[in-house]
N, C-alpha and C positions, 0 to 999 in steps of 0.2 A: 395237320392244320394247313399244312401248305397247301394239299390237296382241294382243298376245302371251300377257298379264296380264289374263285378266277383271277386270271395271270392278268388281265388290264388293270382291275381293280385292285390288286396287292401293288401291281409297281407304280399304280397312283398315290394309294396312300403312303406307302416306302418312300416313295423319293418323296413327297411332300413333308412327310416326319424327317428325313435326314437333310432336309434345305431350312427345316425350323429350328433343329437343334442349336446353331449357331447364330440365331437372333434374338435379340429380345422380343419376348412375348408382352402384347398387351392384358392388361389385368381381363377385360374381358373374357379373354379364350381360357380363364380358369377362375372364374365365378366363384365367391365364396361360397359353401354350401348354406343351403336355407334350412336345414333339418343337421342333426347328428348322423342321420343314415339315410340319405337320399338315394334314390334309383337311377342308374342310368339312364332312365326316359326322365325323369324331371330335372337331371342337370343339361339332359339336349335340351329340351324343351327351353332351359330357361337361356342357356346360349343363343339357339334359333330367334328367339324373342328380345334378343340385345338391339336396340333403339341404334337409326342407323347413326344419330349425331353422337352418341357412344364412339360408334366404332370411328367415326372418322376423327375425332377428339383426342382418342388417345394413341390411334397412329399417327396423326401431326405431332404429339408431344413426343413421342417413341424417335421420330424419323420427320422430322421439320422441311426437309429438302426433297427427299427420296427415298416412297416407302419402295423394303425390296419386292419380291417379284412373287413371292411366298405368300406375300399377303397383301398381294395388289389384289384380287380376286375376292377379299372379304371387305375389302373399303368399297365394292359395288355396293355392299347394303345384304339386304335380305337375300337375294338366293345367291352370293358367296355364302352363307352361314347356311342355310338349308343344305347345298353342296357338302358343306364340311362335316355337317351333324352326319346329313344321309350318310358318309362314308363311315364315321365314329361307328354309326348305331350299326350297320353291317359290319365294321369288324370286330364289335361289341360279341352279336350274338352269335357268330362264326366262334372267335378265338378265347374268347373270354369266358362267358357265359356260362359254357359247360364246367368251367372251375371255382364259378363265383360263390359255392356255397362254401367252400374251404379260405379262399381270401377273404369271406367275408367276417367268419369265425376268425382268422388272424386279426382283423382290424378290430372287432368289437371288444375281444379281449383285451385288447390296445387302449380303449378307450377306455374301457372299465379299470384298468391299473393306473392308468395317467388320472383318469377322476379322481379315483382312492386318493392318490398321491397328494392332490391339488384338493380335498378336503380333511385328511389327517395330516399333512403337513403343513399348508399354505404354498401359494403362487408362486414363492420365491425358491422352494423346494422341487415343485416339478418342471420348473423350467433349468434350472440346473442337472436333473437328471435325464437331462434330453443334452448328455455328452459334453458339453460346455460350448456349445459353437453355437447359441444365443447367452447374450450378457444382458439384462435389465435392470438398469440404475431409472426407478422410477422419475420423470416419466416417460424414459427411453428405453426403448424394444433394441438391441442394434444384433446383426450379426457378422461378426468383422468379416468373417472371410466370402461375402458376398459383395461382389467388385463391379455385378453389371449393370446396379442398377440402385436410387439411394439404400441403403440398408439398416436406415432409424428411421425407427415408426414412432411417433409422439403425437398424445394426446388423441387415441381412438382405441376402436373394441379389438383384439387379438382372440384371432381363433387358430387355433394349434391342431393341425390336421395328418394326421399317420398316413404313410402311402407304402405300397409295396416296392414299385418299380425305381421311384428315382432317390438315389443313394444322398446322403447328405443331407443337408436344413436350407431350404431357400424361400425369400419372401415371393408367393407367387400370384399375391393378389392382394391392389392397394383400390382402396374406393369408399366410397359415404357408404358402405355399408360396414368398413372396417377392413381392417389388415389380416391376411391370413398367411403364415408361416407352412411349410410341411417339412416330414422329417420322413426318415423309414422305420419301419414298424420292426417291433424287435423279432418278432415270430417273422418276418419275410425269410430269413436265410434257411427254414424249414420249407416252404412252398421252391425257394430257389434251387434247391436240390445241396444247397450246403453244407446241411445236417444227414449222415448217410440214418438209413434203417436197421443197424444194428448197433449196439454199443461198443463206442470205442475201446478199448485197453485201457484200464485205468492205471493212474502214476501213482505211484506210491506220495501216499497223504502227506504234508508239510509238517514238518518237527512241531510238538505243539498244539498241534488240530484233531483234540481227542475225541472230537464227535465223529471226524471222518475216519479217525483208527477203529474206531469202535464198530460203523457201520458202514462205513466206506465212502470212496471223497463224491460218486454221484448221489447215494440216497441222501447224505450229509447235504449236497446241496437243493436238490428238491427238498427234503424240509425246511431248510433254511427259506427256499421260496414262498411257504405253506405261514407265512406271518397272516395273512388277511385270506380269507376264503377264496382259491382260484380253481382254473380249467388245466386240465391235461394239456392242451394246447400254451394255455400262458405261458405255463410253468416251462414248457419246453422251449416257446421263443425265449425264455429270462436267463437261463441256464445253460441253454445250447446241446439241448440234447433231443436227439429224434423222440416224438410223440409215443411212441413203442416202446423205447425205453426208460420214459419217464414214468410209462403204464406200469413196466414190469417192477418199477422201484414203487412205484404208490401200492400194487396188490403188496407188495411186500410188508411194506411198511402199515397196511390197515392190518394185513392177517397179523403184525404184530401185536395192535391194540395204538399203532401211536398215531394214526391219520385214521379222519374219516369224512367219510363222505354225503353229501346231503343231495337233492335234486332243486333245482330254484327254475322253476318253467320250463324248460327245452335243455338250460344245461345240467352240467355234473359237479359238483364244488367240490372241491377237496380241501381239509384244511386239518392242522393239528390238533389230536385230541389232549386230555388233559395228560395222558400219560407221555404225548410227545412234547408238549408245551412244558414239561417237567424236565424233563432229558434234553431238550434245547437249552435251556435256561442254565443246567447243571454243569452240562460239558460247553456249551458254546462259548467260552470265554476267548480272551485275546489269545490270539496264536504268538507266541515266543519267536522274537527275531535274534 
């Protein structure tokens, strides 16, 4: 990739990304999205098109005295932003691009569980299982441990947005179109290389946990994932186990009779059949402390 990136162009954008890290960012330069799956050309596109009283509005409230030097170049107006995109969209289709069909499968699946979530449990359920590091006591959004900038939202729309790259929950865009939070998606630490390609050693199962004596503690927890119909990929960011070996527990577990599997457009579902939805139910009881 290095290769790939002329040496002006990479130490442009490099050092401009490592002189941004330690500012606050105006909501502008991360735009809520306008769709559920927008493209990289239509969130340039709609940054490029940020109105210059925009941009200078919320650099004065950012930086009242002295905007810094990072983003003296975008308070010009239109071609600071043209400049900026121009550089996003080329290192877009350099460094990104060629693996965007695999991040994109991480995040979709992301969405499609956190929906589940947020229509078989309600609002207050899937915001809690985004790790505890948002609290919402209607009708305040807050997430304590963001210090740089207000971190209660009240009284607008919240959009809940999964990212691969930056670790943690931060509000990263406040405006009349609404509040938007991101967090990391559970499947990123499979694209990060965190999850290796072969299965781990497993540890002998916990006193009590007759499903995993029975069949062992990884098939044990891929079914336990298989409650609502999901992807090879979900299952594997939920679980924490490489895509491979999540494969080799599911062929196991259909040639058994207890999973099975449907086609729904492009993907693969997987989900428990009756005879595993039986054997969950029987052995999955409380484990013994």
């Amino acid at each position: 990739m290095r290769r790939a990136l002329p040496v002006g162009f990479r130490r442009e954008l490099l050092t401009w990304i490592a002189q941004l890290r330690s500012l606050r960012l105006p909501s502008f330069l991360t735009p809520v999205p306008a769709s559920a799956s927008p493209t990289i050309r239509e969130e340039l596109a709609t940054l490029r098109a940020t109105p210059a009283e925009t941009v200078r509005r919320e650099l004065e409230a950012l930086y009242p005295t002295d905007v810094p030097a990072p983003l003296l170049r975008l308070a010009d107006g239109a071609d600071g932003l043209t400049h900026l995109t121009d550089l996003l969209g080329r290192y877009w289709d350099t460094a990104m691009a060629p693996y965007w069909r695999s991040m994109r499968n991480v995040l979709e699946e992301e969405i499609l569980f956190r929906g589940r979530t947020l229509v078989t449990e309600g609002s207050d359920a899937m915001l809690q299982s985004l790790g505890g590091r948002v609290k919402w006591e209607r009708p305040d959004l807050t997430l304590p441990y963001q210090t740089d900038i207000n971190s209660t939202l009240r009284g607008t729309q919240f959009y809940v947005v999964p990212v691969l790259f930056a670790r943690g929950m931060r509000i990263f865009s406040q405006g009349a179109a609404g509040s938007a939070i991101s967090y990391q998606a559970r499947g990123a630490a499979v694209l990060d290389g965190q999850v290796g390609d072969s299965a781990p050693p497993e540890a002998e199962p916990q006193q009590g946990d007759r499903l995993a004596i029975l069949v062992g503690r990884g098939r044990a927890a891929v079914m336990r994932a298989l409650v609502a119909p999901t992807t090879t990929t979900a299952v594997a960011g939920s679980v924490g186990l490489a895509p491979s070996t999540v494969s080799q527990h599911l062929t196991a577990l259909s040639a058994a009779g207890m999973v099975r599997r449907r086609r729904a457009g492009s993907r693969v579902l997987y989900e428990l059949d009756r005879e595993g939805l039986a054997l969950l139910s029987h052995l999955d009881c409380e484990i013994s402390h």
